[in-house]
Backbone as numpy.savetxt, mean C-alpha at the origin, in Angstrom:
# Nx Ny Nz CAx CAy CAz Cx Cy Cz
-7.24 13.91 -0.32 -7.34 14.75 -1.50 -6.79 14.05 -2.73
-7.52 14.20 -4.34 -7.23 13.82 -4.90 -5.72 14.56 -5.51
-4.87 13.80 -6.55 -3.72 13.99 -6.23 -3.15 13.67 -7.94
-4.31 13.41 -8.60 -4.21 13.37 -10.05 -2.92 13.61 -10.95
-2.67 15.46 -10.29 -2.08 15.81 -10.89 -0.73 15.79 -11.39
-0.42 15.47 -9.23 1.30 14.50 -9.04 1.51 13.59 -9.81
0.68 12.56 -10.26 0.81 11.53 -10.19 1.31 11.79 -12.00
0.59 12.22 -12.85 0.54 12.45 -14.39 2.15 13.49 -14.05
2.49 14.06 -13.11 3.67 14.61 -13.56 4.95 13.96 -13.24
4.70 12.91 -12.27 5.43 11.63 -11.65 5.89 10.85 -12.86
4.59 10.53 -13.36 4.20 9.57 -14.79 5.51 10.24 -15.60
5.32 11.30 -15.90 6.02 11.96 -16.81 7.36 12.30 -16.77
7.55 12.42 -15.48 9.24 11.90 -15.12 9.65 10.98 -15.44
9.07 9.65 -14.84 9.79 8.29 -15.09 9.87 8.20 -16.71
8.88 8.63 -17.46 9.01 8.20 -18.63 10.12 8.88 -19.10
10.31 10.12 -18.87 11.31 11.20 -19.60 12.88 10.83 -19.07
12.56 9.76 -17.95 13.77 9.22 -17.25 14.27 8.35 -17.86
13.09 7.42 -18.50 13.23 6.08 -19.25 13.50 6.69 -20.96
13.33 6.82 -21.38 12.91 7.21 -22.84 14.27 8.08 -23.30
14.36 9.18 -22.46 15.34 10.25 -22.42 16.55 9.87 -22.75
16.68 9.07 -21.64 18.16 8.51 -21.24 18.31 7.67 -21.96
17.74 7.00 -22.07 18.33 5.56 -23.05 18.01 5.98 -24.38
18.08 6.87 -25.20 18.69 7.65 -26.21 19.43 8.77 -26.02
19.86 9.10 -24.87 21.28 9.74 -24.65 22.47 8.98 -24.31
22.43 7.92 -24.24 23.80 7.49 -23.61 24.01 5.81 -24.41
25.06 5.77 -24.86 25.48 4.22 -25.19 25.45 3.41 -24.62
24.02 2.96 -24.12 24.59 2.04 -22.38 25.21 0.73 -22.87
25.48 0.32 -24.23 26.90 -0.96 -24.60 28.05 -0.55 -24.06
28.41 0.82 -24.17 29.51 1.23 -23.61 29.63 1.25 -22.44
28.38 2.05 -21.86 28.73 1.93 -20.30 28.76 0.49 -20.21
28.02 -0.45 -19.91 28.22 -1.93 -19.74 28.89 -2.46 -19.93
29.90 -2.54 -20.86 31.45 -2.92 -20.68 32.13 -1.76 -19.59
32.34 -0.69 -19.69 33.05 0.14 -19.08 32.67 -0.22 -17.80
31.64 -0.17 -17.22 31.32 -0.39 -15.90 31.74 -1.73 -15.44
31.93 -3.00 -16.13 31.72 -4.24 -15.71 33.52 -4.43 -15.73
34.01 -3.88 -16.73 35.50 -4.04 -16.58 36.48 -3.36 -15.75
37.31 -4.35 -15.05 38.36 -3.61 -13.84 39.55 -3.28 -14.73
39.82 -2.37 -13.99 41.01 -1.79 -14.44 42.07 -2.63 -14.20
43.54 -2.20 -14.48 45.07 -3.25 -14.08 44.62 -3.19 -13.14
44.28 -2.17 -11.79 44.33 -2.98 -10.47 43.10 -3.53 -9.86
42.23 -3.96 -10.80 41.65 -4.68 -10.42 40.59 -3.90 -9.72
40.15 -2.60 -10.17 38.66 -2.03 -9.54 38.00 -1.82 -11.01
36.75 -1.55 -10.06 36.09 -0.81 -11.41 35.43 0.51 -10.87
36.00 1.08 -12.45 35.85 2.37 -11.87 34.39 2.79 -11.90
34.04 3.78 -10.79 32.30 4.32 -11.18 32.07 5.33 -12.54
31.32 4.92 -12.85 30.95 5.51 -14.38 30.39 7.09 -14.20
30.90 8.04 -14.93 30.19 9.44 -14.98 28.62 9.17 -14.81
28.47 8.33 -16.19 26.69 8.39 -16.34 25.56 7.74 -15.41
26.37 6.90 -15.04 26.09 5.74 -14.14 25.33 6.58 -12.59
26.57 7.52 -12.06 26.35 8.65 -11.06 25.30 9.54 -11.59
25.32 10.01 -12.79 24.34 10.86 -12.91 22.89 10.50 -12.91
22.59 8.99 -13.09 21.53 8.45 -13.28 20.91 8.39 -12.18
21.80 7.65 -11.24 21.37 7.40 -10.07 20.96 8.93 -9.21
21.48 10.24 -9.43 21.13 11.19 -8.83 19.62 11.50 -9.53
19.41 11.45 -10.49 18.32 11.45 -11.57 17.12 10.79 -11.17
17.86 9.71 -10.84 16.08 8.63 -10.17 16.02 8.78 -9.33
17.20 9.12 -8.44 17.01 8.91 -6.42 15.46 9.85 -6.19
15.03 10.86 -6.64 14.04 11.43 -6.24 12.90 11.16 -6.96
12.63 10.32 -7.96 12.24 9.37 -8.80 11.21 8.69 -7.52
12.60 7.34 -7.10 12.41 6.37 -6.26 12.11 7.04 -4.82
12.34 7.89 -4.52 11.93 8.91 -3.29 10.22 8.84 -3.35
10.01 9.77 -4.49 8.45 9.83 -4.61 7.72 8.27 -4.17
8.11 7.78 -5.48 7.87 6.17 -5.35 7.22 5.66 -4.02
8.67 5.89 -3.19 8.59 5.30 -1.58 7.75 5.62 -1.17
7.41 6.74 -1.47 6.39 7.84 -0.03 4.91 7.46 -0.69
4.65 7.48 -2.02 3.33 6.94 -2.84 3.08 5.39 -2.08
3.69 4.75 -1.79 3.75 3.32 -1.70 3.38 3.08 0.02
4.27 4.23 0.88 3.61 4.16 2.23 2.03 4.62 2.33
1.66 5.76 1.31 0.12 6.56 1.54 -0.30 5.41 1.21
-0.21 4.47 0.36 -0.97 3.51 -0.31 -1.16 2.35 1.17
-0.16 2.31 1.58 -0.09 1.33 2.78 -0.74 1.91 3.89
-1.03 3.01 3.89 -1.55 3.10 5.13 -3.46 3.32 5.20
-3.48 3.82 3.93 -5.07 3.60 2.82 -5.97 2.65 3.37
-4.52 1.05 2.92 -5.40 0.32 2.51 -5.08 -0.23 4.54
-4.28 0.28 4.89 -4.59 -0.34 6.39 -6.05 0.49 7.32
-6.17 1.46 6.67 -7.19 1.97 7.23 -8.73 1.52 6.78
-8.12 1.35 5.72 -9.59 0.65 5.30 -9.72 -0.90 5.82
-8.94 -1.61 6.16 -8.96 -2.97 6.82 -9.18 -2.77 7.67
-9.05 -1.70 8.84 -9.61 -1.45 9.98 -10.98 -1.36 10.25
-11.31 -0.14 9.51 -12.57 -0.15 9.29 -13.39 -1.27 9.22
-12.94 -1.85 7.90 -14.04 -3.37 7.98 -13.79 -4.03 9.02
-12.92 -4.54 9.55 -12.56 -5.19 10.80 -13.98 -4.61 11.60
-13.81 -3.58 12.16 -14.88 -2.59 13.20 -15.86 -2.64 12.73
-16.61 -2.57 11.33 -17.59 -3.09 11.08 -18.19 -4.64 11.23
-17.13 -5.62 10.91 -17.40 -6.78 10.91 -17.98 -7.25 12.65
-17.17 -6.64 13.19 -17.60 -6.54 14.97 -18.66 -6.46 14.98
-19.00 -5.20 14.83 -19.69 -4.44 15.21 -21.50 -5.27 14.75
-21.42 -5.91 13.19 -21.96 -6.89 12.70 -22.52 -8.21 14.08
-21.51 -8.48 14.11 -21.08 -9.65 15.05 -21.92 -9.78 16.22
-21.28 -8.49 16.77 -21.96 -7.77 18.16 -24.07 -7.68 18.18
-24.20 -6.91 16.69 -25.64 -6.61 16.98 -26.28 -8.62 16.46
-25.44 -9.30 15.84 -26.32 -11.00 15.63 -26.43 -11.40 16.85
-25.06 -11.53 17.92 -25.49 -12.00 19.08 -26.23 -11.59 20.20
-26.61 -9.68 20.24 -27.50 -9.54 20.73 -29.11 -9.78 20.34
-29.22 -9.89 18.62 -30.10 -10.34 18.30 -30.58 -11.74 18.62
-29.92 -12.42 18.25 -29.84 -13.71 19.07 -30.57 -14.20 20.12
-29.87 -13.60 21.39 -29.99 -13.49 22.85 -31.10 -13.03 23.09
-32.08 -12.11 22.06 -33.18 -11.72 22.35 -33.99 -12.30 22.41
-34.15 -13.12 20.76 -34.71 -14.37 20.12 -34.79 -15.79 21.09
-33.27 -15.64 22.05 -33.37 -16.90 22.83 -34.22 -17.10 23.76
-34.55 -15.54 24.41 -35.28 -15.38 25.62 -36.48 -15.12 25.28
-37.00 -14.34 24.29 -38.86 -14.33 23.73 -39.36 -16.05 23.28
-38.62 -16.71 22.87 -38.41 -17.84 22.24 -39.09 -18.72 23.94
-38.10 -18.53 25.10 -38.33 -19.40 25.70 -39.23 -18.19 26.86
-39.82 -17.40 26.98 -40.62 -16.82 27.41 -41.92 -17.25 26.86
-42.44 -17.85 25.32 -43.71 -18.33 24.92 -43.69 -19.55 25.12
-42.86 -20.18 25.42 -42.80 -21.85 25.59 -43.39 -21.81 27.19
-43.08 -21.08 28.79 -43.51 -21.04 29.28 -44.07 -19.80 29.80
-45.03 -18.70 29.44 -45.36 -17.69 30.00 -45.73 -17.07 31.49
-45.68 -18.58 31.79 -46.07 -18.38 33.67 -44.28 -17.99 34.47
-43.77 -18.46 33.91 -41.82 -18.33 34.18 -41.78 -17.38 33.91
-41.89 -16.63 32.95 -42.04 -15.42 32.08 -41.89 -14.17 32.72
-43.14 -14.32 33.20 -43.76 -13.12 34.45 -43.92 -13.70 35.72
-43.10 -14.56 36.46 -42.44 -14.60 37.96 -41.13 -13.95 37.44
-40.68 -14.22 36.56 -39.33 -13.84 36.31 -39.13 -12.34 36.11
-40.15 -11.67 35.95 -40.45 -10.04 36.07 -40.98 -10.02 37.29
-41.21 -10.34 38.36 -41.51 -9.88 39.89 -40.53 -9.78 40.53
């Protein structure tokens, strides 16, 4: 089934994810704040930082699961041709084999028909 519709509202997440955010938040600030340890030497996790990541996780969720349908699409469709390509394969060499034996049935016709008794 087509699926259009997910996809334009998917679209419209990431963008509102991208666009949104990075005119809500100082990410100069976070980027020092995040990259700098404290006296003892951690760094601390950032408010925004957490919120982001809860923000995309279902983002990148969708993502994943779009990316397996896609994988399994295009494995089905490689199958297919595969089974066709056989199947191809299958009717040349019986064609073939037909060709080999009418072929050498007019070369000798007396062999031909002992060979049918």
């Amino acid at each position: 089934p087509f699926k259009g519709k997910r996809r334009l509202k998917n679209s419209s997440k990431v963008t509102n994810l991208l666009e949104g955010e990075q005119a809500k938040y100082d990410w100069k600030v976070i980027r020092l704040t995040s990259l700098s340890p404290d006296e003892m030497g951690q760094i601390s996790s950032n408010s925004v930082l957490n919120i982001q990541r809860t923000e995309v996780q279902a983002v990148l969720q969708q993502f994943s699961e779009d990316l397996m349908a896609i994988r399994t699409k295009v494995t089905l469709i490689l199958s297919s041709l595969n089974e066709l390509e056989e199947l191809k394969e299958n009717e040349l060499n019986v064609y073939s084999s037909l060709l080999v034996t009418h072929n050498r049935s007019q070369e000798n016709p007396s062999q031909a028909v002992q060979g049918r008794r």
